[in-house]
C-alpha positions in Angstrom: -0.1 -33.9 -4.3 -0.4 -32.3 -0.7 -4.2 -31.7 0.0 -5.8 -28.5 0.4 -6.8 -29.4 4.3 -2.6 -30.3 4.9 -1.6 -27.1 3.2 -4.4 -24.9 5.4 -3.4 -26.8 8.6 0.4 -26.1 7.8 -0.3 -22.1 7.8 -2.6 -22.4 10.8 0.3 -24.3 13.1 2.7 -21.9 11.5 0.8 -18.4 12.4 0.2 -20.5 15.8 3.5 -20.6 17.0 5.1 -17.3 14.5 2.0 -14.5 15.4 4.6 -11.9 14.0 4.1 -13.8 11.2 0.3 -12.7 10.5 0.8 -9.5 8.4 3.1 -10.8 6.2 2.6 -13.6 5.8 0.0 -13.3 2.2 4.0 -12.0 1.0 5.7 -14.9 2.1 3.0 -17.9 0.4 3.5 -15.2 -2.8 7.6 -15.5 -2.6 6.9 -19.6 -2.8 4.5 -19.5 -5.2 6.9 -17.6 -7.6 10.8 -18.1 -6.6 9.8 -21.8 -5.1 8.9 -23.8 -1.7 10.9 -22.5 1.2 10.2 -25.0 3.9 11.4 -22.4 6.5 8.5 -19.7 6.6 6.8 -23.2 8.1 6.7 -24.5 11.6 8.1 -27.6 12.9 5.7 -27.7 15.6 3.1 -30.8 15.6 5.1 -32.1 12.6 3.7 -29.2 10.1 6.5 -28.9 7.9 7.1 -32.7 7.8 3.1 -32.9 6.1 4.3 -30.5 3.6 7.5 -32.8 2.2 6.5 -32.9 -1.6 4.8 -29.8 -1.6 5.6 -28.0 -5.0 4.9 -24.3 -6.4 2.2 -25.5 -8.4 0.6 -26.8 -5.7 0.6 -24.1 -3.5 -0.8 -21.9 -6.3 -3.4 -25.0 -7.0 -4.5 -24.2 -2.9 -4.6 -20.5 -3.4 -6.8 -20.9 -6.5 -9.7 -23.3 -4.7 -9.3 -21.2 -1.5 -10.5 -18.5 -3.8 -13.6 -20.1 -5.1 -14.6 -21.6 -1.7 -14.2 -18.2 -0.2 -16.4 -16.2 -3.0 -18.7 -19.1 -3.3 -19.5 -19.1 0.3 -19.6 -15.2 0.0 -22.2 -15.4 -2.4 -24.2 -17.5 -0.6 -24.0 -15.3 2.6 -24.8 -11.8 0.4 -25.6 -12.5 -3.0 -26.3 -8.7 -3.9 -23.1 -8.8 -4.1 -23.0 -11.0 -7.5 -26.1 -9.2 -8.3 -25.0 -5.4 -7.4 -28.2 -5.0 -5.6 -27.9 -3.0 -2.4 -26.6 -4.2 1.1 -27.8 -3.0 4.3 -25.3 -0.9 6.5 -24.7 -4.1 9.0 -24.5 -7.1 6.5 -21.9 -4.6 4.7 -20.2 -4.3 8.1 -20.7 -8.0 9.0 -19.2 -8.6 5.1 -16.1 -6.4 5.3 -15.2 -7.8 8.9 -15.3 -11.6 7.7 -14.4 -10.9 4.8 -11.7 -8.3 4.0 -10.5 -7.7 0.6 -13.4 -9.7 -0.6 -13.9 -6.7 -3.8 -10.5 -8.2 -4.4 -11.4 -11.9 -4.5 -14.7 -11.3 -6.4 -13.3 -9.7 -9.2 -10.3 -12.8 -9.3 -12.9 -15.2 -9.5 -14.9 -13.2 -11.9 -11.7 -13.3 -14.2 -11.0 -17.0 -13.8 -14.8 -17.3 -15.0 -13.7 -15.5 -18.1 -10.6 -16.9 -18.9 -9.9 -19.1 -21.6 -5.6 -19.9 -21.0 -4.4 -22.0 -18.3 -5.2 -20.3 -14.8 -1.2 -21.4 -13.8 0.3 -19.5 -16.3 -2.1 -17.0 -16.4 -1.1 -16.1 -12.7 2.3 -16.5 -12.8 2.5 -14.0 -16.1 0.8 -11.3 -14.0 2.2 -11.3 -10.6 1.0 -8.1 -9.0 -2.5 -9.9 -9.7 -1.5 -13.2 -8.1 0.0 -11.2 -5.2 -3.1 -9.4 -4.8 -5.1 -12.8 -4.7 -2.7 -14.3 -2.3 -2.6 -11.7 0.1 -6.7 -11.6 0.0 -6.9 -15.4 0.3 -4.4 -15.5 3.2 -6.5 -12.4 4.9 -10.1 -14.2 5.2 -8.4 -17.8 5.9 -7.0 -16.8 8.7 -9.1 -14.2 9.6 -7.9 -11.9 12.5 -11.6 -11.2 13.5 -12.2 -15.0 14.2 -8.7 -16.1 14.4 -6.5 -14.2 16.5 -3.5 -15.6 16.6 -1.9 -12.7 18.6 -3.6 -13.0 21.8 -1.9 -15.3 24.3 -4.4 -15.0 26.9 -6.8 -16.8 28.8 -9.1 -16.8 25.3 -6.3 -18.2 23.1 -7.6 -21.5 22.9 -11.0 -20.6 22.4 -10.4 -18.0 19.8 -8.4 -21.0 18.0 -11.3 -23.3 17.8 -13.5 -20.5 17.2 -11.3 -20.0 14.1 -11.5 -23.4 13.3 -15.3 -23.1 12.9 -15.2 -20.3 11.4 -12.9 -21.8 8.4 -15.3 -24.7 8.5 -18.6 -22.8 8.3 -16.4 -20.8 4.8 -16.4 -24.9 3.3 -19.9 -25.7 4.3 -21.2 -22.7 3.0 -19.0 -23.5 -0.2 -20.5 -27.0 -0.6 -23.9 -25.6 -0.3 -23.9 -23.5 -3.3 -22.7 -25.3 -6.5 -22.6 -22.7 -8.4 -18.8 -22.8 -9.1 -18.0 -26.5 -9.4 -17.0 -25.9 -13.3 -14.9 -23.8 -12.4 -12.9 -25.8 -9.5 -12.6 -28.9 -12.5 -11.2 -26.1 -14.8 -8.6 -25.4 -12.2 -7.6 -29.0 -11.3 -7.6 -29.9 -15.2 -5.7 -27.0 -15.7 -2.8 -28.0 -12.6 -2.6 -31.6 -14.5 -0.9 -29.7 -17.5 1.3 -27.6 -16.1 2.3 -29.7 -13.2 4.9 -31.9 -14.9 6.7 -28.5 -17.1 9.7 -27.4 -14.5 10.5 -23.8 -16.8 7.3 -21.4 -16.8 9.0 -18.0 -17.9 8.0 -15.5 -15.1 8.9 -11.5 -15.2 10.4 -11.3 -11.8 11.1 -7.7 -12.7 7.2 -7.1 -13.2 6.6 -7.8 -9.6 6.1 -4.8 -7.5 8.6 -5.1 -4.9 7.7 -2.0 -3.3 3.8 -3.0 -2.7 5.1 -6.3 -1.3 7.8 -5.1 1.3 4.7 -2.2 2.6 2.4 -4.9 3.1 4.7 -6.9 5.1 6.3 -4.5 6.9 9.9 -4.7 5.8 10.3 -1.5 4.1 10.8 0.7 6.8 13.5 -1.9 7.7 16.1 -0.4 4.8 18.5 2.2 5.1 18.2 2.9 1.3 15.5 1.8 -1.8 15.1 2.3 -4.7 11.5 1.0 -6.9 10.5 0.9 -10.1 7.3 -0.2 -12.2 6.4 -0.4 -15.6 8.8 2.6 -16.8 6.2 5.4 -15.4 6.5 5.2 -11.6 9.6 5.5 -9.7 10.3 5.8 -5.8 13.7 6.2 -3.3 13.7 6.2 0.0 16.9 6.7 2.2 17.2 6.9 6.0 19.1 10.4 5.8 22.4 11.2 8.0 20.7 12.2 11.2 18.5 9.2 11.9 18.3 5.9 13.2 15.0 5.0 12.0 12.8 4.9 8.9 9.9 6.8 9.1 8.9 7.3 5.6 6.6 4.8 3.5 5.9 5.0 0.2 3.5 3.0 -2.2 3.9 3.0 -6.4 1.3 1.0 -7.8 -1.1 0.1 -10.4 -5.0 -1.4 -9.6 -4.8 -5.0 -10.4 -7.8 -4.9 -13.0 -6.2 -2.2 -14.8 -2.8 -0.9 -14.8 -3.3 2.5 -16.1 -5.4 3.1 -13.3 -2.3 4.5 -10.7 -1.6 5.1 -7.3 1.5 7.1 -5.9 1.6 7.8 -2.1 4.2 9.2 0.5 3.6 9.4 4.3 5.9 10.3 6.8 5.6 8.8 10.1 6.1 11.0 13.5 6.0 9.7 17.0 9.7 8.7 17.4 11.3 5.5 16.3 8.8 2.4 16.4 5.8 4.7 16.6 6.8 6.7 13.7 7.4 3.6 11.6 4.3 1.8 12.4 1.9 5.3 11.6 3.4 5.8 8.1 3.5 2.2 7.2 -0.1 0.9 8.7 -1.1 4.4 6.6 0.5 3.4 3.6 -0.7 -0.1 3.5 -4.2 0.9 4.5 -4.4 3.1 1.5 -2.6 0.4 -0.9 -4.9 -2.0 0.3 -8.4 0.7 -0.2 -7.2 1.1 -4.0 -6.8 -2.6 -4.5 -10.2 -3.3 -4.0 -11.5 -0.1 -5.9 -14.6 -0.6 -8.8 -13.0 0.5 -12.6 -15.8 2.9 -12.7 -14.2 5.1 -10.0 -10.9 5.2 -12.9 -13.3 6.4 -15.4 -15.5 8.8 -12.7 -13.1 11.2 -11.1 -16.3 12.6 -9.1 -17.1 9.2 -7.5 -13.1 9.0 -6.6 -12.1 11.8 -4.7 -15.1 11.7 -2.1 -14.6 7.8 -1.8 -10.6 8.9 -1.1 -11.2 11.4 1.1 -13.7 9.0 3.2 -11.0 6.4 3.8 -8.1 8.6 4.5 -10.5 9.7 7.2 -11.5 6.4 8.0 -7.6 5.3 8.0 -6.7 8.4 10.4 -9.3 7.1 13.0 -8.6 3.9 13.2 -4.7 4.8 13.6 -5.3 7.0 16.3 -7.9 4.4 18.3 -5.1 1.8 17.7 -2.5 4.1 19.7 -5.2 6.0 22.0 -4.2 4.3 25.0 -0.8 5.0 24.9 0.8 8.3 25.9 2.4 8.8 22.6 1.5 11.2 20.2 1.7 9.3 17.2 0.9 9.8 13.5 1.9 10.6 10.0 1.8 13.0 6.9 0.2 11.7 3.6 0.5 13.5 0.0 -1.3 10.3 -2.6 -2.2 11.0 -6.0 -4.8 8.7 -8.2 -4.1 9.0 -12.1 -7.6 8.4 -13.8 -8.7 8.1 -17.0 -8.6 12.0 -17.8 -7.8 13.4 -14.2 -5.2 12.8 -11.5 -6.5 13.4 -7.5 -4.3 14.5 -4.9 -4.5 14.0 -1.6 -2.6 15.9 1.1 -2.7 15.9 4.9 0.5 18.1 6.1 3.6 18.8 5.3 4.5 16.3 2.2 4.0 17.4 -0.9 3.0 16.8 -4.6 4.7 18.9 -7.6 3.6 18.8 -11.5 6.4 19.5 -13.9 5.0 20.5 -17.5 7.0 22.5 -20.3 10.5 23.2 -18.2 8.3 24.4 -15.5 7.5 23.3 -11.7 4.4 23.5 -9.7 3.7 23.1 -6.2 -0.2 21.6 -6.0 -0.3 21.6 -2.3 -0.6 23.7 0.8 1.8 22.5 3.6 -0.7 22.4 6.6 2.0 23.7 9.4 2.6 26.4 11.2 5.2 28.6 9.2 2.8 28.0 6.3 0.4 29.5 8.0 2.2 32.2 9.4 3.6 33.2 6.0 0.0 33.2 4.3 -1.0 35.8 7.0 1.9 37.7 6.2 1.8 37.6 2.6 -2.0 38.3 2.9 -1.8 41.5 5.4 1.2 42.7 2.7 -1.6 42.6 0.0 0.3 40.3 -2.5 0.5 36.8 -3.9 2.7 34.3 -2.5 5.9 33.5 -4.3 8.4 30.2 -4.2 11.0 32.6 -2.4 8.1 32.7 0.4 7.9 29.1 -0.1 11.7 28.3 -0.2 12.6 30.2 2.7 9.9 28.5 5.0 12.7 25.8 5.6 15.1 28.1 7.2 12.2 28.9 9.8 13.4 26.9 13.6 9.5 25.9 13.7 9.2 24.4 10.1 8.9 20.8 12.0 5.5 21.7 13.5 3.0 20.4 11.3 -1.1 21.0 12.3 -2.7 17.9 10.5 -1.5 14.9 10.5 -3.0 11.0 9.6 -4.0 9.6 13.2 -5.3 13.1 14.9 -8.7 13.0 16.7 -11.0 13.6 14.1 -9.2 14.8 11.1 -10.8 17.8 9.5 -11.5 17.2 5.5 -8.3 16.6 3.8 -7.4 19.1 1.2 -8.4 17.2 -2.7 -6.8 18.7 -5.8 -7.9 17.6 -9.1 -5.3 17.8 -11.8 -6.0 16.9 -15.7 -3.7 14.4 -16.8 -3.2 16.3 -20.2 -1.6 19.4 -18.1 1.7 17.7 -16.5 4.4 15.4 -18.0 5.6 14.2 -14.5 3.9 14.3 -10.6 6.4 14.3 -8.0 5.7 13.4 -4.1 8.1 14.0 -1.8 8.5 13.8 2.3 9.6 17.3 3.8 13.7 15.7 3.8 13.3 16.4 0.0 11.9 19.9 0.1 13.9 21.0 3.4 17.0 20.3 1.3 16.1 20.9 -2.0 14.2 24.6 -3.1 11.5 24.0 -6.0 14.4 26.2 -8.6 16.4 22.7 -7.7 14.1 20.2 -8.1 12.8 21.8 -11.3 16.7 22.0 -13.2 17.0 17.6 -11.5 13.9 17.3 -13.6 14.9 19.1 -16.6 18.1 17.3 -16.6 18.0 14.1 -15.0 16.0 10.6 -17.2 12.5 9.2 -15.4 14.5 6.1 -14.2 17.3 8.1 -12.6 14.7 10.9 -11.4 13.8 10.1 -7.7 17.3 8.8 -6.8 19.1 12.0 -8.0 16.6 13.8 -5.9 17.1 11.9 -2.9 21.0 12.1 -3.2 20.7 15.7 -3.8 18.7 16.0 -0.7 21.0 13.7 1.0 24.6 15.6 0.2 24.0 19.3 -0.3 23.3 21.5 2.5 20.8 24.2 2.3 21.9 27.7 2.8 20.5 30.9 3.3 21.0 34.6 4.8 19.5 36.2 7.4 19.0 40.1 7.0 22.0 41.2 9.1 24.5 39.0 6.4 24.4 35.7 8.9 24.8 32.3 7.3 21.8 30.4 7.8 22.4 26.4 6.8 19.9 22.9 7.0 22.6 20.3 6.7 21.9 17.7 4.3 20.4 14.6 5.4 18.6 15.7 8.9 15.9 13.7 7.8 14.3 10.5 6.4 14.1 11.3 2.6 11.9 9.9 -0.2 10.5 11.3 -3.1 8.2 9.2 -6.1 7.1 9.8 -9.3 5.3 9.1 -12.4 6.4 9.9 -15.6 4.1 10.2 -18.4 4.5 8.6 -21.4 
């Protein structure tokens, strides 16, 4: 068996020498720990793969597992209120979510290993979005950006190395100082001894959430075309469109990983141009993926402790996008529409142009307000004409040349409060969130007749290709064909379907 110290040395050499490696890599240790050891994802620098020859799936997971405990234990050492839910002062909570991000994550694994009675190896591998969860949180405090910056070649690289070094060290020490969890690290190893030896554990590949993974590693704005599914309720497609060269759009189905009717859907659509645009809507995407993980279960059954907490961190997520990209000349940023399905009540979320629809009883909703220009323009209108506005007001805002001017967006200088709309679950049958290439296309008469006709695992790709192939028309009022060609944009729409 490799040792734990071999395996953590491995990784370290490996981010050493791959620093594009660092985001992804909680992904990549999850892809070995389910489809087997690929040797590649590890450097041959300073013989790092060679100390790994041997090194099996099981053992891997064995590391992740430990790593786990050490890192809680020494956690509770550091801030025990948080084992005791007594309250943390402002700075330890700061000095605790900087060493130790995703650390709601890690507590609430080991707080579940405490409690269960099956084998801890199959227990993982049966339930993959939790193990990816736990990998990814493991992999984030290990190697620790904040005291193990990889990324910087500079003058400091060495020292922030070592510095990293101590830092891992001081997590151990800490660990073997509080003995609190040593029952627990013999039920793990007694638990590897059975199941090392049995070569078939069945495994629902299908139950992993493939679209969670490839946002937190960056590769979904890679594809030209995805689709996603998960769990028969939520659905998402992407496609690039005819018109671009880049994916901008990111998208996030998901369900919390202490509870899986607790549900998040999210689309963002990234602006900036090429790189830029790609980097806001995914770093917005995976921030907000990454939020929900680590959410209490009392915020599924307390709608009224949710929606402030969500409309905090989008907040939170927009400033910290717009100081990463303050010092360049770009403008750089993205839409967000997310939605939260609760016990009882769904919250929406919406910062521009994307939007969320409820279908219920052969009829279609809009529960947004585009935050653009035309919108605005047409609620003055519709307002000085004394009347309500209609989905012909709606439709025909995509026919407007300015309908591309947006006035929020994720990664503005202080975003004003973003709009919240609670929804109860009991009043919709399906929630739809689409990026402006869907609703450009597509008016809401469309999308409603796709969602009368169309089955919840075919629903979001017929939309897309709809968006994709059919041109928009219209007529000015002189009798001149106005048209949108299908396509012009990135394109992605999600969905959950009630059951």
């Amino acid at each position: 068996m490799i040792s734990n110290d071999t395996i953590d040395k491995a990784i370290a050499e490996t981010l050493t020498y791959h620093p594009d490696y660092c985001k992804e890599y909680g992904a990549i240790i999850n892809e070995c720990i389910i489809e087997g050891i690929n040797f590649r994802y590890f450097t041959k620098k300073n013989g790092a793969r060679q100390s790994l020859r041997g090194l099996t799936a099981d053992n891997l997971l064995k590391y992740i597992l430990e790593e786990a405990v050490t890192i809680y234990s020494a956690m509770t050492e550091l801030y025990p209120q948080i084992v005791q839910n007594g309250k943390i002062g402002y700075h330890d909570y700061q000095r605790l979510q900087n060493n130790f991000p995703n650390w709601k994550v890690i507590r609430e694994e080991v707080e579940k290993m405490i409690q269960t009675k099956s084998n801890l190896f199959n227990f993982y591998r049966l339930n993959p979005n939790r193990l990816f969860s736990l990998v990814d949180a493991v992999i984030k405090i290990r190697f620790n950006s904040n005291f193990y910056p990889l990324y910087k070649q500079d003058e400091e690289f060495f020292d922030a190395i070592y510095t990293g070094q101590q830092f891992r060290r001081k997590i151990s020490d800490l660990s073997i100082r509080n003995r609190t969890y040593d029952n627990l690290y013999d039920k793990i190893n007694a638990d590897y001894q059975k199941v090392k030896n049995i070569s078939n554990v069945n495994i629902n590949f299908h139950s992993v959430n493939r679209c969670l993974v490839e946002v937190l590693d960056g590769s979904q704005i890679k594809h030209n075309h995805r689709e996603y599914a998960l769990d028969g309720e939520l659905f998402a497609t992407q496609d690039i469109g005819r018109r671009r060269n880049n994916q901008e759009d990111s998208t996030i189905i998901m369900t919390h990983p202490q509870n899986p009717a607790f549900k998040l859907i999210a689309v963002a659509d990234g602006m900036g141009g090429g790189e830029y645009g790609e980097k806001a809507s995914n770093y917005t995407i995976a921030a907000l993926s990454d939020w929900f993980q680590s959410l209490p279960l009392s915020y599924y059954e307390d709608y009224e402790l949710l929606y402030p907490a969500l409309r905090q961190e989008v907040q939170k997520i927009s400033d910290q996008l717009y100081y990463q990209y303050s010092r360049t000349n770009k403008t750089v940023g993205s839409t967000l529409v997310g939605a939260i399905v609760g016990r009882d009540v769904t919250t929406i979320v919406n910062v521009g142009d994307s939007r969320a629809y409820a279908y219920a009883n052969n009829s279609l909703n809009l529960i947004t307000e585009d935050e653009s220009l035309v919108w605005s323009n047409m609620q003055n209108r519709v307002k000085q004409e004394k009347r309500n506005i209609t989905y012909r007001d709606i439709n025909n805002l995509r026919f407007d040349p300015n309908n591309n001017q947006i006035s929020r967006a994720i990664g503005m200088p202080s975003l004003p409060t973003p709009q919240i709309r609670l929804i109860p679950n009991n009043e919709y049958e399906t929630l739809l969130l689409f990026s402006d290439g869907v609703h450009d296309l597509l008016s809401t008469e469309d999308i409603k007749v796709i969602a009368q006709t169309t089955s919840p695992k075919d629903l979001t790709n017929t939309i897309v290709n709809a968006a994709i192939n059919k041109n928009a028309i219209a007529y000015d009022e002189y009798g001149r064909k106005i048209e949108v060609s299908a396509g012009k944009d990135n394109t992605t729409a999600a969905a959950y379907v009630r059951r």
